[in-house]
C-alpha positions, 0 to 999 in steps of 0.5 A: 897899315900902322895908320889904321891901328892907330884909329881906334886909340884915337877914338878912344882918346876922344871919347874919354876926353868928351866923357870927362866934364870939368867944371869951367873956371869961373869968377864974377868981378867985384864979389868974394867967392866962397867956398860952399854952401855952408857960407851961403846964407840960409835965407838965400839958399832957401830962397833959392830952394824955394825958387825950384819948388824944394829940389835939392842942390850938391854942393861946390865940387860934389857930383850931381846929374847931368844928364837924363841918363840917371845912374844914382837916384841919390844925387841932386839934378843940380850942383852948384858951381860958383856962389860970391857976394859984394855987399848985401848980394848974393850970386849963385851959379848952377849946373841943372842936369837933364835934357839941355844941360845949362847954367843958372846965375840968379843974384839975390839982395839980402836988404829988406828981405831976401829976394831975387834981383836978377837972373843972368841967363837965357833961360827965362824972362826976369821978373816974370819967372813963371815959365823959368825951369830953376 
């Protein structure tokens, strides 16, 4: 009998661990991290707001929406998780909520001008970005 008290204590234990994401540790080799957007240059993050056609991005640690279930209209679809750069390149990394949550990891030279160099993801075909869903 005192097993079966203890199935629903349980559940809930899984249930709070399952609804309680944090952001994976997360490093990329032979580039310095910063620490938020604010250190990002602008042309990148312009680039990079560019890319999704003007959709906006919370910053490192800030909350954003992770699922289609919307529960504050005010949060951006995505955040950024991970941003670092080794000479003139810039990595970004972000969550993008919705259907199919996933990361995007673009990486952007600076030299002559700002453009996208690499995208180290599934989710689309570099340098045919047409179809990719930033």
């Amino acid at each position: 009998m005192k097993k079966l008290k203890l199935i629903p204590v349980l559940c809930l234990a899984l249930l709070a661990t399952a609804c309680g994401y944090s952001e994976p540790v997360y490093n990329k080799p032979g580039y310095t991290p910063v620490n938020g957007k604010v250190a990002i240059p602008t042309e990148v993050m312009k680039a990079l707001v560019d890319l999704c056609h003007q959709c906006s991005f919370a910053d490192i640690g800030e909350k954003y929406e992770k699922t289609d279930f919307i529960r504050d209209a005010s949060l951006p679809m995505r955040g950024i998780s991970w941003a670092g750069y080794s000479g003139s390149k810039w990595i970004i990394r972000y969550g993008h909520g919705g259907i199919g949550f996933h990361y995007h990891e673009l990486v952007f030279e600076m030299r002559p001008s700002v453009h996208l160099v690499a995208i180290e993801d599934d989710s689309c075909d570099f340098p045919d970005t047409k179809n990719c869903d930033f």
